[in-house]
C-alpha positions as CSV (number, residue, x, y, z in Angstrom):
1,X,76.1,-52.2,73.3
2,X,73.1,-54.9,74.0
3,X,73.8,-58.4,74.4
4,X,70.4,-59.2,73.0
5,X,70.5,-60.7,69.2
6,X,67.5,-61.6,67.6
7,X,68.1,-64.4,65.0
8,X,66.2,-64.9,61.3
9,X,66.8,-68.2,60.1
10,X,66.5,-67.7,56.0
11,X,64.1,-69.6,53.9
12,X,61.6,-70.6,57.4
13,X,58.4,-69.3,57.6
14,X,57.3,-66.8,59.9
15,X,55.3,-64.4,61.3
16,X,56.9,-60.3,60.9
17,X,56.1,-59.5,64.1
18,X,58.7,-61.9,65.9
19,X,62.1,-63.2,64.9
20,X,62.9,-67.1,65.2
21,X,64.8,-66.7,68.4
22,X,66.6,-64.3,70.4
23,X,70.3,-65.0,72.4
24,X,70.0,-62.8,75.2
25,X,73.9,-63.7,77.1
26,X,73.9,-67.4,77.2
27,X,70.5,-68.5,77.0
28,X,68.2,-68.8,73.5
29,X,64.7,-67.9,73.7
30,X,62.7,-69.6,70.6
31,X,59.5,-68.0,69.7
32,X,56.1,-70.2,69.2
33,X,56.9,-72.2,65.9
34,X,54.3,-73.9,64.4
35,X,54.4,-77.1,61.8
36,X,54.8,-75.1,58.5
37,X,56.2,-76.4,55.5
38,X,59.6,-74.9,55.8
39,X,59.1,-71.6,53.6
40,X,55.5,-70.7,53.7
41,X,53.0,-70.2,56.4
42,X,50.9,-73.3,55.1
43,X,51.0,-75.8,57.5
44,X,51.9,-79.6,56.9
45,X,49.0,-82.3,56.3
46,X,48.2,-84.7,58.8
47,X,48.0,-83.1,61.9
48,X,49.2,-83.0,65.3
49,X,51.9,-85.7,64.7
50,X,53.4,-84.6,61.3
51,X,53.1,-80.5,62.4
52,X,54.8,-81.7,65.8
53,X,58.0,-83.1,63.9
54,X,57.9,-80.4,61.2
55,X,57.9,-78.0,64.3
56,X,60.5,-79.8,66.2
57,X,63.0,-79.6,62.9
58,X,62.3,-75.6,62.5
59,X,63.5,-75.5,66.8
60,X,66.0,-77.8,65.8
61,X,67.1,-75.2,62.3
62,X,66.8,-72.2,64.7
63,X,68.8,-73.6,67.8
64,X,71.3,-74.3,64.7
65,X,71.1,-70.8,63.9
66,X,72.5,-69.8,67.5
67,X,75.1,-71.9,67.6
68,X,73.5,-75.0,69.7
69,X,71.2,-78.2,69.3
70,X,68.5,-79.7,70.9
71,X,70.3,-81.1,73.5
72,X,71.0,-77.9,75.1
73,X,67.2,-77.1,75.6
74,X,66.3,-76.7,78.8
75,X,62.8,-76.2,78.8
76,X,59.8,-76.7,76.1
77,X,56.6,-75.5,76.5
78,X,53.8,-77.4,74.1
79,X,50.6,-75.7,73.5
80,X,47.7,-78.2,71.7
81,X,44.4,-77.4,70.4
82,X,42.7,-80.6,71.2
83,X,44.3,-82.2,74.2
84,X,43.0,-85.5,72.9
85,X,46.0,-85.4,70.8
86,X,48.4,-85.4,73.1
87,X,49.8,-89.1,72.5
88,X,50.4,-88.5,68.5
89,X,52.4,-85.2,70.1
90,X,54.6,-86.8,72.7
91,X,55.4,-90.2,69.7
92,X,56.6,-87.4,67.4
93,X,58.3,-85.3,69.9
94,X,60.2,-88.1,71.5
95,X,60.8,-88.9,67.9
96,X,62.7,-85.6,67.8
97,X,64.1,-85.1,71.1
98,X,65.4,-88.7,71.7
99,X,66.0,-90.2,75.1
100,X,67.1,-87.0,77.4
101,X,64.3,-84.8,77.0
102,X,64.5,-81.3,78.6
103,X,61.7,-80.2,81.1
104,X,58.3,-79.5,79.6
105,X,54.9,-78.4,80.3
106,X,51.6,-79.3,77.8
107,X,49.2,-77.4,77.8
108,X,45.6,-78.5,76.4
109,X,42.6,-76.3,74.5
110,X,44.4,-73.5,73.2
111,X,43.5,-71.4,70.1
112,X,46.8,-71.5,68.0
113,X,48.0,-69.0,64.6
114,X,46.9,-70.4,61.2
115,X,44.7,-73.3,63.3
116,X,47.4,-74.7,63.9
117,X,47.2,-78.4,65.7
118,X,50.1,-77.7,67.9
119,X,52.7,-75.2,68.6
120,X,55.9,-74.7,70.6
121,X,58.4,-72.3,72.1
122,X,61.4,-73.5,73.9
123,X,64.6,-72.3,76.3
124,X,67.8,-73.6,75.6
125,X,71.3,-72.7,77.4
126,X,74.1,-72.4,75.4
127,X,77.3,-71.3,76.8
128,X,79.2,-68.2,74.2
129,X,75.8,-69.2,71.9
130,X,76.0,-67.0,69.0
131,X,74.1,-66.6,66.2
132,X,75.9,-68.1,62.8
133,X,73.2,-67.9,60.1
């Protein structure tokens, strides 16, 4: 018996080939989630601000999903397509994340899904996580 689970949040857009997230022991492994509106693989106007917060509120659904929240992320890895965007990024994700924001890396010039402004993936640890979707 593994103690892998891979988690589907129902009625948030994604790709087929990945799940949302996978709980592998006590640590939650989110897949690249992009600013979609919240059942379709259309992404939000605006964007790198407003796809930043929609994409921070799918993390935030799928760490609900497993049983934990954004404050037990760990780590959060950002990828942009213009790096000139970067301060419209960090406003909406501190928006998000609040005041104790995990460890993160940015990185700039990257060719994301659906041309996508901004995407992100994310560790969190989660003591007995579980998925409860």
């Amino acid at each position: 018996m593994s103690d892998i689970e891979k988690v589907i949040v129902p009625g948030l857009a994604r790709l087929p080939a990945f799940c949302h997230a996978t709980i592998a022991g006590d640590t939650i492994y989110v897949s690249g989630t992009l600013g979609t509106k919240p059942d379709a693989l259309e992404l939000v106007e605006g964007g790198t601000g407003p796809e930043t917060t929609a994409t921070m509120r799918h993390i935030e659904r799928i760490l609900e999903a497993c049983g934990a929240d954004l404050g037990d992320l760990v780590k959060v890895n950002v990828f942009l397509a213009e790096m000139a965007t970067f301060p419209q990024m960090n406003e909406a994700y501190l928006a998000v994340i609040g005041d104790d924001p995990p460890a993160r890396i940015t990185v700039g010039r990257a060719d994301l899904a659906l041309g996508a402004a901004v995407e992100i993936d994310a560790i969190a640890y989660r003591p007995g996580a579980a998925a409860v979707a």
